[in-house]
C-alpha positions in Angstrom: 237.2 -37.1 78.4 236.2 -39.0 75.1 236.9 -37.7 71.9 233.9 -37.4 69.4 233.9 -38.9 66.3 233.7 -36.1 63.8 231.5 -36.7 60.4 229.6 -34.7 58.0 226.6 -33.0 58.3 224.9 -35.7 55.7 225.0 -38.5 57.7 222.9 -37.0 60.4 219.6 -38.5 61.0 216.6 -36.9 61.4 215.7 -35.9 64.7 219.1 -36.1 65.8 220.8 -33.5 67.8 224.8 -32.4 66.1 227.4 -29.4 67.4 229.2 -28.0 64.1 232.8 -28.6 64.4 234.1 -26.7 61.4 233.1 -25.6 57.8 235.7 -27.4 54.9 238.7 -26.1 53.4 237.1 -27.5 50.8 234.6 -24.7 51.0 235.4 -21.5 49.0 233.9 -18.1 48.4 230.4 -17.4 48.1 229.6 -20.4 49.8 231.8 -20.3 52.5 230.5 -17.2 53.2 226.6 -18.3 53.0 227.0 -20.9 55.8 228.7 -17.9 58.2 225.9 -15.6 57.6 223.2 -18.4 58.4 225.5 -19.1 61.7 227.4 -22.4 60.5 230.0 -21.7 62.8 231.8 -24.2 65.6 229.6 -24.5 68.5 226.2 -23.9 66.9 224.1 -26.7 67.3 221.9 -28.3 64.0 219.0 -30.4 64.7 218.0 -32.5 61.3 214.2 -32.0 61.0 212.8 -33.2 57.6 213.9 -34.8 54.7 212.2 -34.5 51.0 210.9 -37.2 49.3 213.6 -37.3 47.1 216.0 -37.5 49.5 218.2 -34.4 48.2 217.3 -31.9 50.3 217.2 -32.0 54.2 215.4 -29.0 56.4 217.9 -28.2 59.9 217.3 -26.4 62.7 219.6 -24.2 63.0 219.9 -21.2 65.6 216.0 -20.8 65.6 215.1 -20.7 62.0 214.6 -24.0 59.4 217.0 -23.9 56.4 217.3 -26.7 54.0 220.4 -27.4 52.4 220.8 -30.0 49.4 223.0 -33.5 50.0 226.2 -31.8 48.1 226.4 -28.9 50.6 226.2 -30.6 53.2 229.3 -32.7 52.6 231.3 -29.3 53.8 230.2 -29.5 57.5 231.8 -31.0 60.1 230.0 -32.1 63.1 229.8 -34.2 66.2 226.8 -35.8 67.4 225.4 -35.0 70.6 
């Protein structure tokens, strides 16, 4: 079985397909606890829909419902591409 690489939710492309490997230890308190409640957890799987024209903010898929998250925040997620 191959191992798969493991990066950060920002370098996803749009359209493509990722599994969340793990939220940072980087990531503390409130925001930490923001990515749980919207179902950031291992497993789930994040589909990168839309970008904004200035780039910073990115709309996922995520568990049925489309959240956007600025470039910063999404530095805290790990993923694999699927």
């Amino acid at each position: 079985m191959s191992e798969q690489k493991v990066i950060t939710l920002q370098h996803l492309k749009i359209g493509q397909h990722a599994r969340v490997v793990s939220i940072s230890q980087k990531c503390h308190g409130l925001e930490r606890r923001r990515f749980i409640d919207l179902g950031i957890l291992p497993g789930t799987i994040i589909v990168a829909e839309m970008r904004s024209p200035s780039g910073d903010l990115t709309a996922y898929l995520i568990r049925g419902s489309v959240i956007a998250f600025r470039s910063e925040q999404t530095r805290f997620i790990n993923i694999s591409i699927l």
